[in-house]
N, CA, C, O and CB atoms as a CASP TS submission, in Angstrom:
PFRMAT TS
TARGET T0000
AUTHOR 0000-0000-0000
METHOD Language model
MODEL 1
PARENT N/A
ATOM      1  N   UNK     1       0.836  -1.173   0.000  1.00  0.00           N
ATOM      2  CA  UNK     1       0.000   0.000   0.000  1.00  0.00           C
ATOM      3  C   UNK     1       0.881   1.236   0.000  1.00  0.00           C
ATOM      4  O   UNK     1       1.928   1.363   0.635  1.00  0.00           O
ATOM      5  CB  UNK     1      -0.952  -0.002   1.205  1.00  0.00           C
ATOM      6  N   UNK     2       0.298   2.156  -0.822  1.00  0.00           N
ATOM      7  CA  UNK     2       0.965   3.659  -0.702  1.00  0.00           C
ATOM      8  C   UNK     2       0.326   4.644  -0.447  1.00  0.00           C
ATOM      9  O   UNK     2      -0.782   4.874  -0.932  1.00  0.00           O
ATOM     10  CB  UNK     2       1.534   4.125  -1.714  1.00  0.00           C
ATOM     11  N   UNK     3       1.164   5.671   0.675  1.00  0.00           N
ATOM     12  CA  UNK     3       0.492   6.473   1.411  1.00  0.00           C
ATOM     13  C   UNK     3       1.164   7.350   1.611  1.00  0.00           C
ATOM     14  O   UNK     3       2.360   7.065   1.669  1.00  0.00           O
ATOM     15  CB  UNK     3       0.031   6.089   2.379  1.00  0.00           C
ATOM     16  N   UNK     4       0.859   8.533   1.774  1.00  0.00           N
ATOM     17  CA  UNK     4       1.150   9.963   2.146  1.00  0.00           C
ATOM     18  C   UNK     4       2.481  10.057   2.762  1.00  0.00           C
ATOM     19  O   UNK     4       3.393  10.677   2.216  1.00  0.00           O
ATOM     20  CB  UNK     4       0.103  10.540   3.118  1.00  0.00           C
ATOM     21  N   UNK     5       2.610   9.452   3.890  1.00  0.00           N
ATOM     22  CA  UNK     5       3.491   9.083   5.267  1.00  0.00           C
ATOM     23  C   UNK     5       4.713   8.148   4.637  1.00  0.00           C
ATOM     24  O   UNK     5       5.898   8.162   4.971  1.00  0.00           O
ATOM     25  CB  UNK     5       2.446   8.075   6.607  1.00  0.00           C
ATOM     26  N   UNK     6       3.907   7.129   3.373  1.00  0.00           N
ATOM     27  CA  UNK     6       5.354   5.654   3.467  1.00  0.00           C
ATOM     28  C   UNK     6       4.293   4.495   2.891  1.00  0.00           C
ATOM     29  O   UNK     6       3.091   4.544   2.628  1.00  0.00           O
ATOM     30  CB  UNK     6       6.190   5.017   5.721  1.00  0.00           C
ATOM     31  N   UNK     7       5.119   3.612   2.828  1.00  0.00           N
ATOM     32  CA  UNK     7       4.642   2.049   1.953  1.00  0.00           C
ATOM     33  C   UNK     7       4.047   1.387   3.419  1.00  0.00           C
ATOM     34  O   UNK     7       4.135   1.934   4.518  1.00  0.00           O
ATOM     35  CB  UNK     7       6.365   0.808   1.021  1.00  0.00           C
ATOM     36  N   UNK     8       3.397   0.017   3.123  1.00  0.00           N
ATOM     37  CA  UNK     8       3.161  -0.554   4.237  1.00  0.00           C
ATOM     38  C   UNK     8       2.867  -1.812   3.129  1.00  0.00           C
ATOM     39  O   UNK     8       2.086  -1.788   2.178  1.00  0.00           O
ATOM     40  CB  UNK     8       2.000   0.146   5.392  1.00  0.00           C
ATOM     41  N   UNK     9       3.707  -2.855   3.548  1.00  0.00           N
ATOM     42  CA  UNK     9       3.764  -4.464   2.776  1.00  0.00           C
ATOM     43  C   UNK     9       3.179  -5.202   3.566  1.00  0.00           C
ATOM     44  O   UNK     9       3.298  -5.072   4.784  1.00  0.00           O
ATOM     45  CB  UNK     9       5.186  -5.215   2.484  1.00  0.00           C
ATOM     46  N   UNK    10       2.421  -6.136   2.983  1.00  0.00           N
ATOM     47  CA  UNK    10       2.075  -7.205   4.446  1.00  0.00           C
ATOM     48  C   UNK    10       1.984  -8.680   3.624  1.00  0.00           C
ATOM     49  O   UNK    10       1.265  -8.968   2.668  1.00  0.00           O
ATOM     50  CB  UNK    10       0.158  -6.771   5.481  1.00  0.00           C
ATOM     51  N   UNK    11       2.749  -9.321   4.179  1.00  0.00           N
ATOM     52  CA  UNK    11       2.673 -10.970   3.379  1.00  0.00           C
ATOM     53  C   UNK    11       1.960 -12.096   4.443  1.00  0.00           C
ATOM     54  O   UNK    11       2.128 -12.054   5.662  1.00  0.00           O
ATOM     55  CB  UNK    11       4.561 -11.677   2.984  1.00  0.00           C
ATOM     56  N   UNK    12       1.516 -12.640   4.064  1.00  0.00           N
ATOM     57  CA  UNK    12       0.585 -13.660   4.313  1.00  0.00           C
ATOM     58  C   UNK    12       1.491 -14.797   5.141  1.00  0.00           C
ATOM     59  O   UNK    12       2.496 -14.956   4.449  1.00  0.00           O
ATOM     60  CB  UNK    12      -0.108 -14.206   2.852  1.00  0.00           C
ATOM     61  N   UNK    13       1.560 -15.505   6.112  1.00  0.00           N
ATOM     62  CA  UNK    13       2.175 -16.877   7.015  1.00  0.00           C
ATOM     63  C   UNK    13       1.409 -17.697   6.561  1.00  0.00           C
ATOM     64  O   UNK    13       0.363 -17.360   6.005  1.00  0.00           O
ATOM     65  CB  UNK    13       2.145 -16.971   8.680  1.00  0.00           C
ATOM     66  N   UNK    14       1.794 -18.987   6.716  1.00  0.00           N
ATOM     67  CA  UNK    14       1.827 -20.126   6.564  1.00  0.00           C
ATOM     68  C   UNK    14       0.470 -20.802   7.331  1.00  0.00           C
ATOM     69  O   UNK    14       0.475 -21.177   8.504  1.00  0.00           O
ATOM     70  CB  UNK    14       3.149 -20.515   6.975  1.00  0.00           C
ATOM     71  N   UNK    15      -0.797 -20.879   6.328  1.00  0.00           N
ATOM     72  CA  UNK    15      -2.013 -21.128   6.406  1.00  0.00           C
ATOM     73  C   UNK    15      -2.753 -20.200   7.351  1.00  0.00           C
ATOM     74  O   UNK    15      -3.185 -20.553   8.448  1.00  0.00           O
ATOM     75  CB  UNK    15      -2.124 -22.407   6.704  1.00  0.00           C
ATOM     76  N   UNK    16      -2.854 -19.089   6.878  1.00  0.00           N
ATOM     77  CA  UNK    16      -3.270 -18.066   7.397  1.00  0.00           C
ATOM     78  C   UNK    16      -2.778 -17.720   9.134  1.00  0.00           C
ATOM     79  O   UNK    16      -3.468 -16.976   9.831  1.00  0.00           O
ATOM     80  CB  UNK    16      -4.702 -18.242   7.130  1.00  0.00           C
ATOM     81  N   UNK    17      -1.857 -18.199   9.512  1.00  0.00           N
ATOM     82  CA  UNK    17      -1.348 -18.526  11.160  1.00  0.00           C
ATOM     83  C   UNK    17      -1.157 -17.201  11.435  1.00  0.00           C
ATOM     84  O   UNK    17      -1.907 -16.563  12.174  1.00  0.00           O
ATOM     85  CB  UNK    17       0.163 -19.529  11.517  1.00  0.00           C
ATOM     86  N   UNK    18       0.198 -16.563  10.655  1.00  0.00           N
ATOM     87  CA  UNK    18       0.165 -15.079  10.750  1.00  0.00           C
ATOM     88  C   UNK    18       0.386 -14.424   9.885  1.00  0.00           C
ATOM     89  O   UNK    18       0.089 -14.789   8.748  1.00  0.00           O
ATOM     90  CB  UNK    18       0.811 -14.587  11.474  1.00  0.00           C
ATOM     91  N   UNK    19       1.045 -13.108  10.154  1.00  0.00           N
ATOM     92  CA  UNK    19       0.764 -11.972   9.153  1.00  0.00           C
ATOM     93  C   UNK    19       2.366 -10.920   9.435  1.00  0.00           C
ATOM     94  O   UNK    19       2.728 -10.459  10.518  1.00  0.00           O
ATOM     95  CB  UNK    19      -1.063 -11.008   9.664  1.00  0.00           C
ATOM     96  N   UNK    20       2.927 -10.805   8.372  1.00  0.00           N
ATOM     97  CA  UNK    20       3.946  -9.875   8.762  1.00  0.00           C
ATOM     98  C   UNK    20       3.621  -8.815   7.968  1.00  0.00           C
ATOM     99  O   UNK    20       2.901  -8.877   6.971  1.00  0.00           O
ATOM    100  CB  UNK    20       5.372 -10.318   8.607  1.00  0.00           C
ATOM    101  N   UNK    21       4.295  -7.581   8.527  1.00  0.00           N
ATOM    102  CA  UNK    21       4.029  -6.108   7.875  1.00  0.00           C
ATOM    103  C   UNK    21       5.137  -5.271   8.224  1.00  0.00           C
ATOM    104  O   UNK    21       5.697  -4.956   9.274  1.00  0.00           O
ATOM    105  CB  UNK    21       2.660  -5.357   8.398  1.00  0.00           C
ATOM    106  N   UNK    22       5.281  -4.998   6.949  1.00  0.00           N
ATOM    107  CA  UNK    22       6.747  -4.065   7.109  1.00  0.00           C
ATOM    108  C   UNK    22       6.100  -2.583   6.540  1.00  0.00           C
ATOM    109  O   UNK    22       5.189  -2.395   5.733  1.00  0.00           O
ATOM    110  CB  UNK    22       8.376  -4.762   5.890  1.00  0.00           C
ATOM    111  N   UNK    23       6.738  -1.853   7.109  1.00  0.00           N
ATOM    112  CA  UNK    23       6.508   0.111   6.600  1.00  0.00           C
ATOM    113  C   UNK    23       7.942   0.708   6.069  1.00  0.00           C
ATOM    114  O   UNK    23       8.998   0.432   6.639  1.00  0.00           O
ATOM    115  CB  UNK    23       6.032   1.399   8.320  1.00  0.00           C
ATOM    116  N   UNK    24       7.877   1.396   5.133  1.00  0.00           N
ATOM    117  CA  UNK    24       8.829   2.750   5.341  1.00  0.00           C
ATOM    118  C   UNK    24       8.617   3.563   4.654  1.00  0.00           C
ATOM    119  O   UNK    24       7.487   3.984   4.405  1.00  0.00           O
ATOM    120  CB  UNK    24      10.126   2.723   5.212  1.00  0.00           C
ATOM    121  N   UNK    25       9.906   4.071   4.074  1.00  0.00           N
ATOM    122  CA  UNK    25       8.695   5.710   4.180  1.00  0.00           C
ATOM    123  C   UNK    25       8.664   6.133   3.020  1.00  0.00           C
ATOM    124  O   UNK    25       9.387   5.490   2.259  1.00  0.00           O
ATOM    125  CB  UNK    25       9.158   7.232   5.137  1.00  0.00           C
ATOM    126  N   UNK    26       8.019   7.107   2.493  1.00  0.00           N
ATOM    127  CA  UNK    26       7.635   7.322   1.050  1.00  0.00           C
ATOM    128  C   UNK    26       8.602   6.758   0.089  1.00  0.00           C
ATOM    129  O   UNK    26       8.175   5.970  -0.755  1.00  0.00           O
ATOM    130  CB  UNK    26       7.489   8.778   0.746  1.00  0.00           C
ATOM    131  N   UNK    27       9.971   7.096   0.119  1.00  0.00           N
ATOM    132  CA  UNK    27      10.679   6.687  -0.867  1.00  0.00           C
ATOM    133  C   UNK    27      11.301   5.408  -0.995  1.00  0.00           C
ATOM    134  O   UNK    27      12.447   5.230  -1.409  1.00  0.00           O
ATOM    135  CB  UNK    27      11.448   7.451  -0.978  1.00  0.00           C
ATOM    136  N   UNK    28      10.484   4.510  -0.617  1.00  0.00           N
ATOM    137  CA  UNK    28      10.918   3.306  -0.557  1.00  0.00           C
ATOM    138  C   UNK    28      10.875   2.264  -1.747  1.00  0.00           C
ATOM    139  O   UNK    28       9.758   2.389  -2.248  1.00  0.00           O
ATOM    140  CB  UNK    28      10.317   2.887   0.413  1.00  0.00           C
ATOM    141  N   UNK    29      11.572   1.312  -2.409  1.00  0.00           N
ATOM    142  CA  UNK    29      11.677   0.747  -3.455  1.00  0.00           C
ATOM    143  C   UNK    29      10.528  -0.292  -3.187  1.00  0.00           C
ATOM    144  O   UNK    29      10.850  -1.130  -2.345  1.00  0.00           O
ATOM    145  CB  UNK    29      13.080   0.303  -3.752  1.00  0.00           C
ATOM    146  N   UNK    30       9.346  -0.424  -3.672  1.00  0.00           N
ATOM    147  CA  UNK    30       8.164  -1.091  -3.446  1.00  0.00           C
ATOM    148  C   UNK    30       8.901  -2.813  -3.565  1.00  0.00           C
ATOM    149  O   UNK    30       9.196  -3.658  -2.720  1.00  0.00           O
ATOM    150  CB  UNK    30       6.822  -0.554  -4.725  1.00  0.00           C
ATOM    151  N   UNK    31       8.988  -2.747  -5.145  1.00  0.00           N
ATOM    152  CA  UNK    31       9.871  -4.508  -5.157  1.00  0.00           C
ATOM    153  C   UNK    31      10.759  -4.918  -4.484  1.00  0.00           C
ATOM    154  O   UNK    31      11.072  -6.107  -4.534  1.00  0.00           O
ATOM    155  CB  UNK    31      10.586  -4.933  -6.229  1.00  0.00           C
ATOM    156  N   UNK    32      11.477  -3.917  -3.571  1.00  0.00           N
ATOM    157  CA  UNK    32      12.596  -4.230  -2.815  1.00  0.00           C
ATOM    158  C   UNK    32      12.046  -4.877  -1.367  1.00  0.00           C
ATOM    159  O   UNK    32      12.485  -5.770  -0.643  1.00  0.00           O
ATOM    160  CB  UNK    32      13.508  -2.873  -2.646  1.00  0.00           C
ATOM    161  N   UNK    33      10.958  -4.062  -1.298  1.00  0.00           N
ATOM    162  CA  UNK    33       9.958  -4.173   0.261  1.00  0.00           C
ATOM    163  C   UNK    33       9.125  -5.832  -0.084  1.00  0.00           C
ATOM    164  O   UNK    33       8.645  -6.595   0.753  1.00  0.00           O
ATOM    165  CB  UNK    33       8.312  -2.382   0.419  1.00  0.00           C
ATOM    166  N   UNK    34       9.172  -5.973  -1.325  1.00  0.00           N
ATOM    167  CA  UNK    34       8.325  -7.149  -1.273  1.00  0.00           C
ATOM    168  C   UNK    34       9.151  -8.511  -1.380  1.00  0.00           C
ATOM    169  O   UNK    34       8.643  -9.604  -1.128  1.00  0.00           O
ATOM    170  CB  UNK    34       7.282  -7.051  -2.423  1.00  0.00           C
ATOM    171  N   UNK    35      10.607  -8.318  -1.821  1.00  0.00           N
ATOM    172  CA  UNK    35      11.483  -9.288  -1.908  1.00  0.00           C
ATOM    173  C   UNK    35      11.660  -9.264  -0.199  1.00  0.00           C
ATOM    174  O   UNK    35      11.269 -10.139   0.572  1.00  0.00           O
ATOM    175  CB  UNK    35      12.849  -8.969  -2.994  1.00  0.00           C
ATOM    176  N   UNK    36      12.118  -8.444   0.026  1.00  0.00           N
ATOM    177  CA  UNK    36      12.628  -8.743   1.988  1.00  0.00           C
ATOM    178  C   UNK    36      11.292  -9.205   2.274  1.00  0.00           C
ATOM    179  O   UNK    36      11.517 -10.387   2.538  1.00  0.00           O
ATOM    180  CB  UNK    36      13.160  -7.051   3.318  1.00  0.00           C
ATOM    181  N   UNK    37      10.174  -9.058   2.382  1.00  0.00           N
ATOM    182  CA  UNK    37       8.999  -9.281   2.913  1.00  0.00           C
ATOM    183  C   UNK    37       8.497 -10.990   3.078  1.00  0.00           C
ATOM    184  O   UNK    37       7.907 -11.493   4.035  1.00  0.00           O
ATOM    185  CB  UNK    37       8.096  -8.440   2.020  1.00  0.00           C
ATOM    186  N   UNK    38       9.016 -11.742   1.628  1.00  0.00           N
ATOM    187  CA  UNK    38       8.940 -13.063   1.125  1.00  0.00           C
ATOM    188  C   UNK    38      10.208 -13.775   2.070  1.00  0.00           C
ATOM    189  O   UNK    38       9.872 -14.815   2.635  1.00  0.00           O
ATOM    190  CB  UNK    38       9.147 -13.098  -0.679  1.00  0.00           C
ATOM    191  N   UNK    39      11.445 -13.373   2.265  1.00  0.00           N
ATOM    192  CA  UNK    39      12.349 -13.583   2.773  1.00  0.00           C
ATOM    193  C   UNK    39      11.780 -13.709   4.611  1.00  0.00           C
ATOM    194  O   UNK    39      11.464 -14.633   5.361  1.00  0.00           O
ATOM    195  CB  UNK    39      13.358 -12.497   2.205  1.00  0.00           C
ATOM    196  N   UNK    40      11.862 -12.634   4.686  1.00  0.00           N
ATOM    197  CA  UNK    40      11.653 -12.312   5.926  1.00  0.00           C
ATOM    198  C   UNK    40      10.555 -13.265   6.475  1.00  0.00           C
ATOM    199  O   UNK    40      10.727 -13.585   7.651  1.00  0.00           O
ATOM    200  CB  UNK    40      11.336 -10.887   6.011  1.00  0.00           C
ATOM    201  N   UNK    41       9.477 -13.775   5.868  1.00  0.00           N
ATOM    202  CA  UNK    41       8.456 -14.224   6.399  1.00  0.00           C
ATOM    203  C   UNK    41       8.815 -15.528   6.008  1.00  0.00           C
ATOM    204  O   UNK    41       7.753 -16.150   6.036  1.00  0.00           O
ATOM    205  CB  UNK    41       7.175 -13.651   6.043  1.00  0.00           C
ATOM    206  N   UNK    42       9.977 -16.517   5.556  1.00  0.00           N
ATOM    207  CA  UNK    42      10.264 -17.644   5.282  1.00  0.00           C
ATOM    208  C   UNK    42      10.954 -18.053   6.445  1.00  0.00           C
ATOM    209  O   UNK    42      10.904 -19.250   6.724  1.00  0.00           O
ATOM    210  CB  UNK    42      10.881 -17.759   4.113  1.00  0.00           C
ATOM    211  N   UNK    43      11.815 -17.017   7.435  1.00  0.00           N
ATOM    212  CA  UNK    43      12.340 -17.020   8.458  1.00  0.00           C
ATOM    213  C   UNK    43      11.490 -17.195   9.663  1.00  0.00           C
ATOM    214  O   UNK    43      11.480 -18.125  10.469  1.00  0.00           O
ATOM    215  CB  UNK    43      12.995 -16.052   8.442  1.00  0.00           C
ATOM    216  N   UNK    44      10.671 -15.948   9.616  1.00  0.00           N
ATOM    217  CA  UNK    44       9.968 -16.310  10.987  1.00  0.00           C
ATOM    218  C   UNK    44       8.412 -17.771  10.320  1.00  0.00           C
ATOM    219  O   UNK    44       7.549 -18.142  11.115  1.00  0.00           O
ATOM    220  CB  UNK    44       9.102 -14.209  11.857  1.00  0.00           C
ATOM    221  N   UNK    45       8.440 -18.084   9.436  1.00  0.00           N
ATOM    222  CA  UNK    45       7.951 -19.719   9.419  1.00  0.00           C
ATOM    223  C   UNK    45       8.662 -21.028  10.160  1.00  0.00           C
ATOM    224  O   UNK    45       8.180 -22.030  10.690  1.00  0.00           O
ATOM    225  CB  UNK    45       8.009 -20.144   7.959  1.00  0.00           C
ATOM    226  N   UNK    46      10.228 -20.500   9.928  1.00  0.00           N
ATOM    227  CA  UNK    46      11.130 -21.422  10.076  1.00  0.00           C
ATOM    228  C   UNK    46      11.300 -21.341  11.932  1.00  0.00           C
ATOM    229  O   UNK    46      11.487 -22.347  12.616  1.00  0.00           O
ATOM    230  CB  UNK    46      12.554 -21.029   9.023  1.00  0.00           C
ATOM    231  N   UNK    47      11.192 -20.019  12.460  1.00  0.00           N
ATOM    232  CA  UNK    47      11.274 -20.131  13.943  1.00  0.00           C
ATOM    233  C   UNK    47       9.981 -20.809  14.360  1.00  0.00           C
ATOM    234  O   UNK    47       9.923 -21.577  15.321  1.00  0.00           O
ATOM    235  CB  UNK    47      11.461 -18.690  14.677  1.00  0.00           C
ATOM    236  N   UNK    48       8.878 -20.468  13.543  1.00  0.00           N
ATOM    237  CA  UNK    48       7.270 -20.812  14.226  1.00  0.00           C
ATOM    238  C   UNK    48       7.352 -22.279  14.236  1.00  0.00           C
ATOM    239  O   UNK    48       7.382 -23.079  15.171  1.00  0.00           O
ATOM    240  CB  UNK    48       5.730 -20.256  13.218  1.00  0.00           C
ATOM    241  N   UNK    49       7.381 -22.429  12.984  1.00  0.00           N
ATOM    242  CA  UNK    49       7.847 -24.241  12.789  1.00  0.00           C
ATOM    243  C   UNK    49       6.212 -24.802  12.067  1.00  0.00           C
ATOM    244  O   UNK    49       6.043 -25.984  11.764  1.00  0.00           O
ATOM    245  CB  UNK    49       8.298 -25.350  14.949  1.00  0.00           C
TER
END
């Protein structure tokens, strides 16, 4: 999402369990936010288990 303030990404966990969401701020590289986002949420799957 884009907004006034900054981006806000949110990717989906592993059968709807949870939800991660990352922000920053207007000038942020959208595809860049969504590659860390896929990453990032493969990790905390891997701590949840």
């Amino acid at each position: 999402m884009r907004g006034d303030n900054g981006h806000l990404v949110v990717a989906a966990g592993t059968n709807g369990s949870a939800v991660l969401v990352l922000s920053g701020p207007p000038d942020s590289n959208l595809g860049l936010m969504r590659i860390e986002a896929r990453e990032a949420a493969g990790q905390v799957k891997a701590l949840l288990g």
